[in-house]
C-alpha positions as CSV (number, residue, x, y, z in Angstrom):
1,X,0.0,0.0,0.0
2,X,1.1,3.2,-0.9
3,X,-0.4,7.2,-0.5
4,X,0.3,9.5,-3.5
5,X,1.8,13.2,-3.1
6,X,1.1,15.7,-5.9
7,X,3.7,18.0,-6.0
8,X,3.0,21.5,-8.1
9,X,1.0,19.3,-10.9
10,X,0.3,21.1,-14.3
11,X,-0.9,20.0,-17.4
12,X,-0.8,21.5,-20.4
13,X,-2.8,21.1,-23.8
14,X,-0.9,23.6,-26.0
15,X,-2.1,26.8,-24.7
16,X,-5.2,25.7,-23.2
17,X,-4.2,24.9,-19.5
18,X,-6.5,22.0,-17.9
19,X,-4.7,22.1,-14.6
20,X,-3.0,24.9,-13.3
21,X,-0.3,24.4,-10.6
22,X,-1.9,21.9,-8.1
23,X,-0.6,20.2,-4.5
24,X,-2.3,17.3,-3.2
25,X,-1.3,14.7,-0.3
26,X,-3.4,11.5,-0.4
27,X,-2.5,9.6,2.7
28,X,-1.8,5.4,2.6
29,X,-4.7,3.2,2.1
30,X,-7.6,6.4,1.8
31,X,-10.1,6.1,-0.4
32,X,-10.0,9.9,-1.9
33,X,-12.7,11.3,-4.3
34,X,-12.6,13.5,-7.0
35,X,-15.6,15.4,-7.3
36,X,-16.7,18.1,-9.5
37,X,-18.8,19.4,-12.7
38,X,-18.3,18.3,-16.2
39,X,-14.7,20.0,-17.5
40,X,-13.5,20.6,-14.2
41,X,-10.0,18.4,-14.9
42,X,-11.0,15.1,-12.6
43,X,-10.2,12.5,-15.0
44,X,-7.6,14.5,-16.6
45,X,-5.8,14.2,-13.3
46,X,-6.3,10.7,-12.8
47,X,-5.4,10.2,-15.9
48,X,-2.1,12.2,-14.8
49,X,-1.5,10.0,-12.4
50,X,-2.0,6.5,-14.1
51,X,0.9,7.9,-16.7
52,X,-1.8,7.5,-19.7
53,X,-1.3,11.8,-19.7
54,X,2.1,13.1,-19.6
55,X,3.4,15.9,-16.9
56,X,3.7,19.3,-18.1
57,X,5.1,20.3,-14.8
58,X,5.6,18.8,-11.7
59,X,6.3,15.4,-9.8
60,X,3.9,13.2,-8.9
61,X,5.2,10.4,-5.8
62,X,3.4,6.9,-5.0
63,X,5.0,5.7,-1.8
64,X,8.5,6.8,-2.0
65,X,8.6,6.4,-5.5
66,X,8.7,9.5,-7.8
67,X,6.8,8.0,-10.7
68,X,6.6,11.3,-12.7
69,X,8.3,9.8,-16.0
70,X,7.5,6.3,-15.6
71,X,5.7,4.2,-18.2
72,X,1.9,3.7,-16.8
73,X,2.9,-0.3,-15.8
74,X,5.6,0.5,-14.2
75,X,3.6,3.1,-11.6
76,X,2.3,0.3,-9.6
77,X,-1.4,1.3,-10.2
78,X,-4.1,-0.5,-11.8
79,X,-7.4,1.4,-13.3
80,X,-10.9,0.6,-13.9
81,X,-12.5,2.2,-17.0
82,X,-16.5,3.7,-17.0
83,X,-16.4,1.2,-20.1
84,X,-15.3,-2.0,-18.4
85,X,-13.2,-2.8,-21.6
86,X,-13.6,-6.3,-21.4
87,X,-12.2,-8.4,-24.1
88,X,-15.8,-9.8,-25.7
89,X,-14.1,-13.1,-27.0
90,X,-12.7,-14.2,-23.4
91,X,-14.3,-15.5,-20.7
92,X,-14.1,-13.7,-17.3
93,X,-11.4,-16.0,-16.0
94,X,-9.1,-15.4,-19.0
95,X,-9.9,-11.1,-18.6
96,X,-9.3,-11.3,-14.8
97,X,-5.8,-13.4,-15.7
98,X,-4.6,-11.4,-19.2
99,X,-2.4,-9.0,-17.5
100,X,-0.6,-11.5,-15.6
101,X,0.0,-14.0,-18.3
102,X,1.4,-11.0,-20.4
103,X,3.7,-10.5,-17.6
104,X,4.6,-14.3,-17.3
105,X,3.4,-15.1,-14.4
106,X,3.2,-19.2,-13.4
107,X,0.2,-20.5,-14.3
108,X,-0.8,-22.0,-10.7
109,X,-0.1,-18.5,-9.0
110,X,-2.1,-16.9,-11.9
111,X,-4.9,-19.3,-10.9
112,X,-4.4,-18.3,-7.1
113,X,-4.6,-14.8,-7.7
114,X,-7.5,-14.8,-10.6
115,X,-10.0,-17.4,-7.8
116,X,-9.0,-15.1,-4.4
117,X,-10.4,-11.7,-6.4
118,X,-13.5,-13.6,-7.8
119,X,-14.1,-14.7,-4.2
120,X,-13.6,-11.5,-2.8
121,X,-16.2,-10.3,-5.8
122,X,-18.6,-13.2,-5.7
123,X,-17.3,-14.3,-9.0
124,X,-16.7,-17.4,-8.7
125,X,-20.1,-18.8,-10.4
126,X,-19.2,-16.5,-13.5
127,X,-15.5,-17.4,-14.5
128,X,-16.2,-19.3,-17.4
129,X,-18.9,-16.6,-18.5
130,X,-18.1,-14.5,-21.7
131,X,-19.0,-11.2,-20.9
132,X,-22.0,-10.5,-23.1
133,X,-23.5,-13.5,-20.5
134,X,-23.1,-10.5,-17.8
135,X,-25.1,-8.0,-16.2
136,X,-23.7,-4.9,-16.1
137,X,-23.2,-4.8,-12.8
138,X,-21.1,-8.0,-13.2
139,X,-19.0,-6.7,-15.8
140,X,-17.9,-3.8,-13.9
141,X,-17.2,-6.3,-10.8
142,X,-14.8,-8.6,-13.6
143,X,-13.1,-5.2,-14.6
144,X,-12.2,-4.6,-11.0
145,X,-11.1,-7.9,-10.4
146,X,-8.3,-7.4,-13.1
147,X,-7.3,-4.4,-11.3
148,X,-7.2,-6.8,-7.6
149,X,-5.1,-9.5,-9.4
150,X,-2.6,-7.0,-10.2
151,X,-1.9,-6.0,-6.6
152,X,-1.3,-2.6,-7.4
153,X,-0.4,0.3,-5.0
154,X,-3.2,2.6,-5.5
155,X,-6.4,1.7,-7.7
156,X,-8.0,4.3,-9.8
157,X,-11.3,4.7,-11.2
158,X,-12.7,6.8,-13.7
159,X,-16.7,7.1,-12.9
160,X,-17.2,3.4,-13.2
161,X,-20.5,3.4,-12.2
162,X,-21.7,5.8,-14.6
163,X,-23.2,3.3,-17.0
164,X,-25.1,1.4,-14.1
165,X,-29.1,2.0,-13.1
166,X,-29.5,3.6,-10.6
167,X,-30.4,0.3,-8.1
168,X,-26.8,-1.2,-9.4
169,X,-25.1,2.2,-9.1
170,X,-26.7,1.8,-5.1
171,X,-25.3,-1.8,-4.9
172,X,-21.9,-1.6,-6.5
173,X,-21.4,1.8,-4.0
174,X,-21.8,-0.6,-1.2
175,X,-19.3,-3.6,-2.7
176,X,-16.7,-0.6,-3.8
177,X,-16.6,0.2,0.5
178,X,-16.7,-2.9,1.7
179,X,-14.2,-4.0,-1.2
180,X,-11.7,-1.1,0.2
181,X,-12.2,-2.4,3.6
182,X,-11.4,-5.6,2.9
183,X,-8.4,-4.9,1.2
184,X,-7.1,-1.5,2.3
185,X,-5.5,-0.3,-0.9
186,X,-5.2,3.4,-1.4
187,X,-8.4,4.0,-3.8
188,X,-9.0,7.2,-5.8
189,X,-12.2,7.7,-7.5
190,X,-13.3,10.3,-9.9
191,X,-17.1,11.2,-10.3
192,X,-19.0,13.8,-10.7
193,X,-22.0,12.4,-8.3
194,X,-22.4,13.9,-5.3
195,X,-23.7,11.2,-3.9
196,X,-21.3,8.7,-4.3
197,X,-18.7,11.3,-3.2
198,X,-20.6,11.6,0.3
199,X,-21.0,7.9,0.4
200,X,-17.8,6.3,-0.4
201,X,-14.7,8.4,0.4
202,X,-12.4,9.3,3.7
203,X,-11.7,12.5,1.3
204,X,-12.9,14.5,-1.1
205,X,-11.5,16.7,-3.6
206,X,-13.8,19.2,-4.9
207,X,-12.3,20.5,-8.5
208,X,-13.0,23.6,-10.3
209,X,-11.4,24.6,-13.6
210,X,-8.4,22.2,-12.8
211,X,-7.9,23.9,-9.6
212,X,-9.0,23.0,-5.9
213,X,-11.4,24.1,-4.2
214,X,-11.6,22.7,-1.1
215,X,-10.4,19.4,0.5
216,X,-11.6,17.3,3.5
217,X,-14.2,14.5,5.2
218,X,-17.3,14.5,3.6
219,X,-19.5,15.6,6.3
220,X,-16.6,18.5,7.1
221,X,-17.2,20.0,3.7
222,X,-21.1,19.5,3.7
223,X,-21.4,21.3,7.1
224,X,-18.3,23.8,6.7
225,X,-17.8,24.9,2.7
226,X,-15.2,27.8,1.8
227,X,-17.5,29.2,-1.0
228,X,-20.5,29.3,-2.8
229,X,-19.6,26.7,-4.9
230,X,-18.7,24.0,-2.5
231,X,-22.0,25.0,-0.6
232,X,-23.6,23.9,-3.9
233,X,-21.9,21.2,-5.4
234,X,-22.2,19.0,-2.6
235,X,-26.0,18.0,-0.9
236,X,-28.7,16.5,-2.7
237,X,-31.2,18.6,-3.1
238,X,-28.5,21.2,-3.1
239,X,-28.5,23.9,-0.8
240,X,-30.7,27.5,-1.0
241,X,-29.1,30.6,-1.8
242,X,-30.7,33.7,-0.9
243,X,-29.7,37.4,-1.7
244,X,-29.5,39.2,0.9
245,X,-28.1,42.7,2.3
246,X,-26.8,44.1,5.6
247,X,-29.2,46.9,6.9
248,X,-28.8,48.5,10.6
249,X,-26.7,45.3,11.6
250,X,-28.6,42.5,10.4
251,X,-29.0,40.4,6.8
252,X,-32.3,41.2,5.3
253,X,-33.2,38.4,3.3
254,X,-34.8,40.1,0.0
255,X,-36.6,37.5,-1.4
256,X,-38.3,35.9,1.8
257,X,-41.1,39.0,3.1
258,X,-39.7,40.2,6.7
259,X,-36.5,37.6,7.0
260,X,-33.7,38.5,8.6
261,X,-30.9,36.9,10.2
262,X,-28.5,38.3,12.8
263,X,-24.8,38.2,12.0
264,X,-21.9,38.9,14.1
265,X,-19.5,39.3,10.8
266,X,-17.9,42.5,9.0
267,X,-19.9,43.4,6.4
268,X,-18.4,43.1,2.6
269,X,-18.2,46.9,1.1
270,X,-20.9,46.5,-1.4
271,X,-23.3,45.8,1.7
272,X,-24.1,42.7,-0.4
273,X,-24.1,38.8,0.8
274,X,-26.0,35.7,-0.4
275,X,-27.7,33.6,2.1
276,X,-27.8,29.7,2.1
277,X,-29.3,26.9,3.7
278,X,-30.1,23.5,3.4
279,X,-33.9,21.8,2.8
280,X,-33.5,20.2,5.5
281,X,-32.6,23.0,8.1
282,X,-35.8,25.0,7.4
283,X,-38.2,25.1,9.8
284,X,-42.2,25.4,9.0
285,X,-43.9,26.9,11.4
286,X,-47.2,29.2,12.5
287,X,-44.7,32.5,12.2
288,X,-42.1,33.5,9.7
289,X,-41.7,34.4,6.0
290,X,-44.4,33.0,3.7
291,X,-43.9,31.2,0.6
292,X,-45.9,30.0,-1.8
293,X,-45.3,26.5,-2.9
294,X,-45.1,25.7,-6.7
295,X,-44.6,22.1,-6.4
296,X,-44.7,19.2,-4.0
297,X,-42.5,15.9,-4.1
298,X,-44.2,13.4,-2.0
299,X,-41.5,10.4,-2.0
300,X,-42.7,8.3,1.0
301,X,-40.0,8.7,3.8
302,X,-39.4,12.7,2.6
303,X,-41.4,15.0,1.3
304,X,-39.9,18.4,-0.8
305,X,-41.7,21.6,-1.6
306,X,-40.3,23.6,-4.5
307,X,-40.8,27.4,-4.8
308,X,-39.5,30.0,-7.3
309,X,-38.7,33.5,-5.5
310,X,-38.9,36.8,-6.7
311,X,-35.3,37.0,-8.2
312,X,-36.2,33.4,-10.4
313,X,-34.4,31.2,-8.3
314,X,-35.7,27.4,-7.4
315,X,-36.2,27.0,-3.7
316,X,-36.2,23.6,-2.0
317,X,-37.8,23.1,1.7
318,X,-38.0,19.4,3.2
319,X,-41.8,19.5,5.0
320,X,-40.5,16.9,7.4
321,X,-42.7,13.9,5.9
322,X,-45.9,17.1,6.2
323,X,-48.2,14.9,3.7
324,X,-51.5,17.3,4.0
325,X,-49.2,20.0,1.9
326,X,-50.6,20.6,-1.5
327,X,-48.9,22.2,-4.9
328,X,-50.0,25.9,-4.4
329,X,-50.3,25.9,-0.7
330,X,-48.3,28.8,1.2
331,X,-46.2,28.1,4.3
332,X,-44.6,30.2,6.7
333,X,-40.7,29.7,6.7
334,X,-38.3,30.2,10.0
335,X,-34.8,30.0,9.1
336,X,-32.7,28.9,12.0
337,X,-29.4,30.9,12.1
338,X,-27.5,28.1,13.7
339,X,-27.4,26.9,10.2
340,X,-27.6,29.8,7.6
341,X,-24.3,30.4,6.2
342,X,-23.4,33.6,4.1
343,X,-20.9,34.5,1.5
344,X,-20.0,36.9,-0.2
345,X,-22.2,38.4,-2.8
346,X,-19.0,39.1,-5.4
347,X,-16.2,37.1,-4.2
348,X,-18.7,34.0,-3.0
349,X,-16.2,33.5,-0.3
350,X,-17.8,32.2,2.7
351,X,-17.8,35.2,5.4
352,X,-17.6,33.5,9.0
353,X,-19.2,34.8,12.3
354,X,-16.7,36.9,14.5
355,X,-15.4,35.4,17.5
C-alpha cells in the first residue's frame, strides 16, 4: 500500500491549460474522491496519475517512488474504466488473468490470484462466462477484479458506475466500500456524483477549472464549505441561496417578506451577501416568511416543496414527511441561524461569524 503526493501538478494542452499548478497529499490506504462538474480536470488528473497523460510540470510520488516519468505499468497502479473494456471473446477467468500471463506469471499463481479476487467479488459462479452473458453490474465487478489481481499500490477509477441504473449504481457503492475495507489499498475515485462522493470516500476533492477548491471529510465539507460553490456542489437537493443585504446590523433576506438573520461578521463593502441553507434546516412553522409552494414531491419517507422566489431562483424546503401539503399551498418559513451560512455576494467566499 502506498499514499500518492502531488507535487506542483500542471498539465498543459498547447495553450489551453487543464490544470493549473496543483498540490495534493493523499494519505496510505484512503479512499479519496474526486468530485466536480463536467470539464473541471477530474479524469484529466487521474489520468495524470496513471501515466496515460504526460506531466507538463511537476512530480507526482506513489510511496516513495517518484513515478513522474515512468511508463503507466511501471507506476504500480491498476485502473478501472467507465467502459469496463472487457475483451468480448474471453471468458471472465481469461480477462481477470490477461495482465498477468502477459507478464509471465506461473500459471498455478495466476490461478491463485484470478480465484482469491472472484471470491472476494462473488465471482466465482461466472469465470467461465463471456462477458455478453453479464449484467452490467457483473462486468464492472470482472473489470475490478483485473485491477485486484494485479496487486497494485493505489487503484483508480474513472466514474465506473456511470453506465449502471440507478439500483446497481446503489449496490456496486456498497461492494466498492466494503471492497476497500477488505483490502485496504489506497483508492482514488473520480465522479462527478455527489452522492457517491458523500458515500464512499475518507476524502474529497472538490475540483474547479483544474484547480482546488476545497479538501476534506465528507460531512466536514457539507457542514463547513469555503465558497458558494462547495455550498452547492455537494448536498442532494442542493443547498438555497438567498440574496441578501446588511441593513442597521442584520442580513435582510430580499426574497423571503420580513427575513432577517443576525450576524456577528464584517460586512463586505458592497453591503451585499448571499444567504444559504439546506432543505433540511428550514423550519415550518405558525410564524415566519411566507412562501408560496409551486410544487410538492411526495416520495414516502421525505417530502420536498419547491418554490421560485422573486429573483427566479428554485427553492427547495424538506416538510418533514408534512403529507397534508398541496402544490400551491403557502407556508410560513423560519430560518434557524444556527445553520444559515453567508458568502460573499461578489467574491462568493464564505464570510464566517466573528469570535
Amino acid at each position: 500500500m502506498s499514499g500518492v503526493t502531488l507535487k506542483k501538478v500542471r498539465k498543459d494542452y498547447g495553450s489551453v491549460v487543464a490544470i493549473p499548478s496543483l498540490d495534493l497529499e493523499i494519505e496510505n490506504g484512503e479512499f479519496c474522491v474526486f468530485v466536480g462538474p463536467s470539464g473541471c480536470g477530474k479524469s484529466t488528473l487521474l489520468r495524470t496519475i496513471a501515466g496515460l497523460e504526460d506531466l507538463t510540470e511537476g512530480q507526482i510520488v506513489i510511496g516513495d517512488q517518484d513515478v513522474s516519468d515512468r511508463h503507466p505499468g511501471q507506476r504500480g497502479v491498476a485502473m478501472v474504466f467507465q467502459n469496463y473494456a472487457l475483451y468480448p471473446h474471453m471468458s471472465v477467468r481469461q480477462n481477470m488473468a490477461y495482465a498477468l500471463r502477459l507478464a509471465g506469471e506461473p500459471k498455478a499463481e495466476i490461478k491463485k490470484k484470478v480465484d482469491r479476487a472472484a471470491e472476494i467479488l462473488g465471482l466465482e459462479a461466472y469465470l467461465d462466462r463471456k462477458p455478453a452473458e453479464l449484467s452490467g453490474g457483473q462486468r464492472q465487478r470482472v473489470a475490478i477484479g483485473r485491477a485486484i489481481v494485479r496487486n497494485p499500490k493505489v487503484f483508480l477509477f474513472d466514474e465506473p458506475l456511470s453506465n449502471l441504473d440507478a439500483e446497481l449504481r446503489t449496490r456496486m457503492r456498497l461492494e466498492l466500500s466494503e471492497l476497500h475495507q477488505a483490502l485496504g489499498t489506497t483508492m482514488i475515485y473520480v465522479t462527478h456524483d455527489q452522492v457517491e462522493a458523500m458515500t464512499l470516500a475518507d476524502k474529497i476533492v472538490v475540483l474547479r477549472a483544474g484547480r482546488i477548491e476545497q479538501v476534506g471529510r465528507p460531512l466536514e465539507l457539507y457542514d463547513d464549505p469555503v465558497n458558494k460553490f462547495v455550498a452547492g456542489f455537494l448536498g442532494s437537493p442542493s443547498m438555497n441561496f438567498l440574496p441578501a443585504r446588511w441593513a442597521d446590523g442584520r442580513l435582510v433576506l430580499e426574497d423571503l417578506e420580513g427575513a432577517t438573520l443576525s450576524m456577528a461578521a464584517k460586512a463586505p463593502e458592497s453591503g451585499k451577501a448571499i444567504v444559504g441553507i439546506r432543505p433540511e434546516h428550514l423550519e415550518i412553522g405558525p410564524e415566519g416568511a411566507p412562501l408560496k409552494l409551486r410544487s410538492v414531491e411526495q416520495l414516502g419517507g421525505v417530502t420536498y416543496g419547491y418554490a421560485i422566489l422573486p429573483s427566479g431562483q428554485e427553492f427547495c424546503v424538506d416538510l418533514k414527511g408534512r403529507r397534508d401539503i398541496r402544490a400551491g399551498d403557502t407556508v410560513t418559513l423560519v430560518i434557524p441561524e444556527t445553520h444559515a451560512l453567508v458568502f460573499d455576494a461578489e467574491t462568493e467566499n464564505r464570510i464566517r461569524p466573528s469570535k
